[in-house]
C-alpha positions in Angstrom: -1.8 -48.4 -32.1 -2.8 -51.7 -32.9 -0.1 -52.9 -34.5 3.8 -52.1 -34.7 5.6 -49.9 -36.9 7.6 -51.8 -39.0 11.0 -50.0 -37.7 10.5 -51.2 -34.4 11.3 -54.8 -34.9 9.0 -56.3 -32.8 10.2 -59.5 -33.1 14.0 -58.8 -31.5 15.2 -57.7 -28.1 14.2 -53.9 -27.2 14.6 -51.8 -24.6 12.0 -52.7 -22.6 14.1 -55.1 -20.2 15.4 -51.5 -18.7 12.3 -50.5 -17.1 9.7 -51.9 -15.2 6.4 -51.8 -17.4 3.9 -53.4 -15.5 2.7 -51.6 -11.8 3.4 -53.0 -8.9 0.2 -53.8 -6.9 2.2 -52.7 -3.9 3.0 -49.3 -4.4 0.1 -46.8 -3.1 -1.0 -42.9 -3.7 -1.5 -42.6 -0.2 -0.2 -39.9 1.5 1.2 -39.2 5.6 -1.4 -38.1 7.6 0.1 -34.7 8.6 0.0 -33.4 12.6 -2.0 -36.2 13.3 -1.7 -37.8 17.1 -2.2 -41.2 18.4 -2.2 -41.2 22.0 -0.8 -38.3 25.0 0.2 -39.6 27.5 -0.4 -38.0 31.3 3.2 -38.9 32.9 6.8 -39.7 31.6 7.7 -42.9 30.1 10.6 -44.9 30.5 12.4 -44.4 26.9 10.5 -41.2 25.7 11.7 -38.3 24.1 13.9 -36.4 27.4 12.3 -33.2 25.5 8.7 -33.6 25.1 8.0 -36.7 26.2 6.8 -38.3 22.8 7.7 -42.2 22.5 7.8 -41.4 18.2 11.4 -39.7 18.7 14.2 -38.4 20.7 15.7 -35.5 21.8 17.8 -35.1 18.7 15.0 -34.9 16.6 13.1 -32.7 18.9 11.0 -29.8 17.1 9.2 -29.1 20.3 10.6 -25.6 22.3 13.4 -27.1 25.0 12.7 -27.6 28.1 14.2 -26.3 31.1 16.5 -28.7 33.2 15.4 -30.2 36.7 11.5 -29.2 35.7 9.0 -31.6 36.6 7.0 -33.6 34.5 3.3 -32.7 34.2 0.4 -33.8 31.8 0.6 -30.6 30.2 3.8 -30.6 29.2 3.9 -33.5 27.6 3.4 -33.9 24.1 0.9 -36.4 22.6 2.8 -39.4 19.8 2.4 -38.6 16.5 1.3 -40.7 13.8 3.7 -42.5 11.8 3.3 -43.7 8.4 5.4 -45.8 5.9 4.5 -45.9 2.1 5.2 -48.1 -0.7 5.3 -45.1 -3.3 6.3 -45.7 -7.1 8.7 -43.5 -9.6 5.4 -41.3 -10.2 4.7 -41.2 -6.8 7.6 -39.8 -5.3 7.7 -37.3 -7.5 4.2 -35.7 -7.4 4.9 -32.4 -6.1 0.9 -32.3 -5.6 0.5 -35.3 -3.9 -0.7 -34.5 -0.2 -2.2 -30.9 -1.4 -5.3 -30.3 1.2 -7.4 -28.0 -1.3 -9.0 -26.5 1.6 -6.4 -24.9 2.8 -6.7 -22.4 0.0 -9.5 -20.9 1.3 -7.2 -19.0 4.1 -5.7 -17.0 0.9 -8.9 -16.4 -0.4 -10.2 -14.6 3.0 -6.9 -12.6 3.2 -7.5 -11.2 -0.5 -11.3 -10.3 0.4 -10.2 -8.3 3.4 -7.5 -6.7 1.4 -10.3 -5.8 -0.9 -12.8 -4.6 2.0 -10.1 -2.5 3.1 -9.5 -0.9 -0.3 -12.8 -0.3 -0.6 -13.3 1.6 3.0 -10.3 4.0 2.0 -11.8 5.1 -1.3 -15.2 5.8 0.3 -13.0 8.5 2.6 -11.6 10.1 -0.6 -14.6 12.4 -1.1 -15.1 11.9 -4.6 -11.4 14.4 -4.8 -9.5 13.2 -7.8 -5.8 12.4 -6.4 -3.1 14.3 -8.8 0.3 13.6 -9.0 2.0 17.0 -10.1 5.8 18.4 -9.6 5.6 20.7 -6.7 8.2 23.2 -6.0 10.4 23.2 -2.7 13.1 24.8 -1.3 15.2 21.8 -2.1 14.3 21.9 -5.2 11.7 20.4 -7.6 10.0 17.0 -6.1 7.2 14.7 -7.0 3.9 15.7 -4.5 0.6 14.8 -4.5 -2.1 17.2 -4.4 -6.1 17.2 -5.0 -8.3 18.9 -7.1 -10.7 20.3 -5.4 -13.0 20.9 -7.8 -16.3 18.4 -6.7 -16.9 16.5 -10.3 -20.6 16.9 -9.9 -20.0 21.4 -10.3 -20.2 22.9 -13.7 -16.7 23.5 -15.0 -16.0 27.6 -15.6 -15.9 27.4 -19.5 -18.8 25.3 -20.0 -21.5 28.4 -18.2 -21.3 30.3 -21.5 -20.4 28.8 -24.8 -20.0 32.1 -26.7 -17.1 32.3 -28.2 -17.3 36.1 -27.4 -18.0 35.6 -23.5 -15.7 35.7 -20.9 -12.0 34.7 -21.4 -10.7 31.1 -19.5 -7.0 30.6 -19.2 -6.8 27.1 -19.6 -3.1 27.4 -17.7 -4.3 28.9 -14.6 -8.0 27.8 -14.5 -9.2 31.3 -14.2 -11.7 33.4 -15.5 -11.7 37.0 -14.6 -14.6 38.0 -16.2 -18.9 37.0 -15.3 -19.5 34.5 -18.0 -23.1 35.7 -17.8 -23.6 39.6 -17.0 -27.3 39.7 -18.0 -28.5 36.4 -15.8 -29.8 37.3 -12.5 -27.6 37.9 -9.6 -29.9 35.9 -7.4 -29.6 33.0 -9.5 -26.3 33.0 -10.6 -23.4 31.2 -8.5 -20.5 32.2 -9.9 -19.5 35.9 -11.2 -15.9 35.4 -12.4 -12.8 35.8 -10.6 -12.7 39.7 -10.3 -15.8 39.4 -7.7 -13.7 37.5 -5.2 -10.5 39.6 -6.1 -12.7 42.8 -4.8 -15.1 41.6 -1.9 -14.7 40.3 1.4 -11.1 39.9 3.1 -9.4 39.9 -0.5 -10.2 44.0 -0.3 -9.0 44.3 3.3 -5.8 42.5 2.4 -5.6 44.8 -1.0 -6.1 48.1 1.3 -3.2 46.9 4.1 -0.4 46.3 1.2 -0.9 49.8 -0.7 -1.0 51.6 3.4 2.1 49.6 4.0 3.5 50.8 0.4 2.9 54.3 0.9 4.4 54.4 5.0 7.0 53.0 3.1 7.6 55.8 0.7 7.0 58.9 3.5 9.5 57.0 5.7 11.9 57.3 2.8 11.1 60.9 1.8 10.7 62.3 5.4 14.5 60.3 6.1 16.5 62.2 2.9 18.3 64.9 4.4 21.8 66.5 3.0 22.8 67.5 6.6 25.8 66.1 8.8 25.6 64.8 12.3 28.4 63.8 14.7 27.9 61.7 17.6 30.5 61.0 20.6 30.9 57.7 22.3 28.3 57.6 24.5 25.7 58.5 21.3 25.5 62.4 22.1 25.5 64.9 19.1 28.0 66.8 19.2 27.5 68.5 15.7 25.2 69.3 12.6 21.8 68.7 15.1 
């Protein structure tokens, strides 16, 4: 602005006499030189830290692991002085929460993201192109959430779509199935799928079929070959004693 408003009163007392408004040419934005070292020493000295062996603080202050008592004192277990610093900082300056940030040191999070990613990228290539469902499945604790897989390879030609015909074979949406050949008159040599009956009445399925209906009829001469309207009496021991 270049000049006053007229509320301000220029020409009075105002509050400027309760802060400092000029910089002072001694305040920095400098900041400590973190974990850096100054000298290391190669044998104790008189007045160091009894921990480490650093002259830049004592034993109270220690951050280094503690050492054992009555251990000798080598080169490598003393620890090298640190740098110390002391800064002039102003109101602004003490209160930067960036000041000291080391931008670089965000490229360690970058690398741990891109290996994540890698990594996510490795298990969907095992996946096999099977679309992951999540589906109530039925226990014998009762119902619970499952995951199961379709496996149904994307790149196949879905059941309903092999004959349009609204008078071809029926598809139960419910239970995926088609009993019926969507195409009779196509050639057998060229055809892949013949509906659901063909699998229902070939290979193993038919074996399986035959064993229930020989274990349903066993089942039915043991019953009738069993039914009897005579009485037998048996001892102790399990003889017959009558009615045999």
């Amino acid at each position: 602005m270049s000049s006053a408003p007229w509320y301000l009163n220029a020409e009075r007392p105002s509050l400027k006499h309760q802060r400092k408004w000029k910089s002072d040419p001694n305040y920095t934005k400098s900041w400590y030189d973190r974990g850096a070292k100054i000298f290391q020493a190669e044998k104790y000295r008189k007045g160091a830290c009894e921990n480490c062996g650093a002259m830049t603080h004592d034993a109270r202050s220690c951050m280094e692991r503690p050492r054992k008592k009555g251990a000798k004192w080598t080169n490598m277990h003393i620890a090298p002085d640190e740098k110390i610093e002391t800064f002039e900082l102003d109101y602004d300056g003490k209160r930067d929460r960036w000041n000291g940030y080391d931008a670089s040191t965000y490229a360690r999070v970058i690398e741990r993201y891109e290996a994540r990613v890698d990594e996510a990228k490795v298990d969907e290539s095992k996946q096999m192109d099977f679309a992951k469902v999540e589906k109530r499945v039925r226990t014998t604790g009762g119902g619970s959430t499952g995951t199961v897989r379709n496996l149904r390879i994307r790149e196949d030609t879905a059941k309903y779509l092999l004959n349009l015909d609204v008078n071809s074979a029926y598809y139960d949406p419910k239970t995926r199935s088609m009993r019926e050949d969507p195409l009779p008159d196509a050639d057998p040599n060229e055809k892949f799928y013949e509906g659901d009956n063909q699998y229902r009445m070939s290979g193993q399925a038919l074996e399986f079929k035959q064993l229930n209906i020989h274990a349903w009829e066993a089942f039915d001469k043991e019953l009738l070959l069993g039914q009897s309207e005579r009485q037998v009496e048996y001892d102790r021991a399990g003889r017959v004693i009558k009615g045999m």
